[in-house]
C-alpha positions, -999 to 999 in steps of 0.1 A, spaced: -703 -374 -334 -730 -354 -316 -716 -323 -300 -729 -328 -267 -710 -361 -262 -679 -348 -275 -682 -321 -247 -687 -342 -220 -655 -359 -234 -638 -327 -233 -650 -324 -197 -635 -357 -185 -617 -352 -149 -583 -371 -145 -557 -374 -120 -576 -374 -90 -557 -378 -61 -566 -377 -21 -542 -369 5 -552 -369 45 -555 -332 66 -536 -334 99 -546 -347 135 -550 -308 143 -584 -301 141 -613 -320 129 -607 -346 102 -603 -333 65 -593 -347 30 -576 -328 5 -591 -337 -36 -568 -326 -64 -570 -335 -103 -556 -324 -132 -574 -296 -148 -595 -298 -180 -585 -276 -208 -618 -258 -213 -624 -219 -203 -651 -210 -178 -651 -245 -161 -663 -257 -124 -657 -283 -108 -682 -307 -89 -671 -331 -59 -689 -355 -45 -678 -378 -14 -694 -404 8 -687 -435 33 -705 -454 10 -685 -473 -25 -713 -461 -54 -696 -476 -81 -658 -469 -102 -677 -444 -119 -707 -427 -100 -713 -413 -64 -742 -429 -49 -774 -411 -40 -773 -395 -11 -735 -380 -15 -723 -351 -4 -719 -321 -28 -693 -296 -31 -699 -274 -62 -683 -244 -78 -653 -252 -71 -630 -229 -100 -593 -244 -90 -584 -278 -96 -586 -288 -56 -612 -286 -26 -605 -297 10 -631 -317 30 -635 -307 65 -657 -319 93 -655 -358 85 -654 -387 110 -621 -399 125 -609 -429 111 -632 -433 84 -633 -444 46 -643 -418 23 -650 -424 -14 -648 -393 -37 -656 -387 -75 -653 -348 -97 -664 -338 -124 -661 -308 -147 -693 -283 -152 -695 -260 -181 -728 -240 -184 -751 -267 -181 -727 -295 -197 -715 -322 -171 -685 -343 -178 -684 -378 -169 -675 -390 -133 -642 -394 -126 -630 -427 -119 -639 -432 -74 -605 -424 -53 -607 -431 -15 -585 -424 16 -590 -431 47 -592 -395 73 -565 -400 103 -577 -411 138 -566 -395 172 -547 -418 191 -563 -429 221 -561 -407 255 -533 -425 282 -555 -428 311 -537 -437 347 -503 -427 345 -486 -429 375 -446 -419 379 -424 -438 408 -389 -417 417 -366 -440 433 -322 -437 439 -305 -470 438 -265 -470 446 -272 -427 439 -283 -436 404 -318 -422 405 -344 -438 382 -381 -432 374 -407 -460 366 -439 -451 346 -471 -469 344 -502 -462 325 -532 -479 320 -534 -492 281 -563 -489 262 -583 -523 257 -579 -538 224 -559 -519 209 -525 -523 192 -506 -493 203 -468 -484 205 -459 -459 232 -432 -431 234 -422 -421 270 -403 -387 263 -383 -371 292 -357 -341 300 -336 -337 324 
């Protein structure tokens, strides 16, 4: 078998796995995989909104490359937005295949209550309060009204 297949082989990237930043902040995705065994390896990632294919990014992805640990966090994304990622191993010039395409989906920030008005009233001494809020249009949102006395 020709040696420069059998490295790209050896340069496979498995185990990919995506996991969502927090709502702190702008939007990020964390990428880990499982390391390859070669010495003096980089890793390439590339993500976009749009599919590619299982096995290659489309043109036009972005590129994060360099990377010498087995995980690279993706900051500045959109809100509530599909990214798909792929990695792949570098050795000198030698590229590994693709991984196989992960996606996750970065978190979106609730909507903003606008309106909220609060009503104080005592009924037979037990005082109550009522809250209202205007609700975001088409949306399907759960509230929690927290209080303390």
């Amino acid at each position: 078998e020709d040696n420069g297949i059998s490295c790209r082989k050896s340069l496979q990237v498995r185990g990919v796995r995506v996991s969502k930043g927090t709502l702190d902040g702008s939007p990020s995705l964390t990428v880990s995989w499982i390391a390859v065994s070669e010495s003096g390896v980089t890793y390439t990632v590339w993500y976009s909104t749009s599919s590619g294919t299982t096995t290659e990014p489309p043109s036009g992805a972005s590129v994060l490359s360099g990377i010498i640990s087995a995980s690279a966090t993706l900051t500045d994304l959109s809100q509530g937005t599909t990214y798909y990622i792929w990695v792949a191993a570098v050795n000198g010039s030698d590229q590994g295949p693709y991984s196989l395409r992960s996606s996750a989906i970065t978190f979106q920030a609730p909507p903003q209550v606008q309106g909220v008005s609060v009503i104080a009233t005592v009924s037979r001494r037990k005082p109550s309060l009522l809250v209202r809020w205007t609700a975001p249009i088409g949306q399907d949102i759960s509230y929690v009204v927290q209080y303390s006395a």
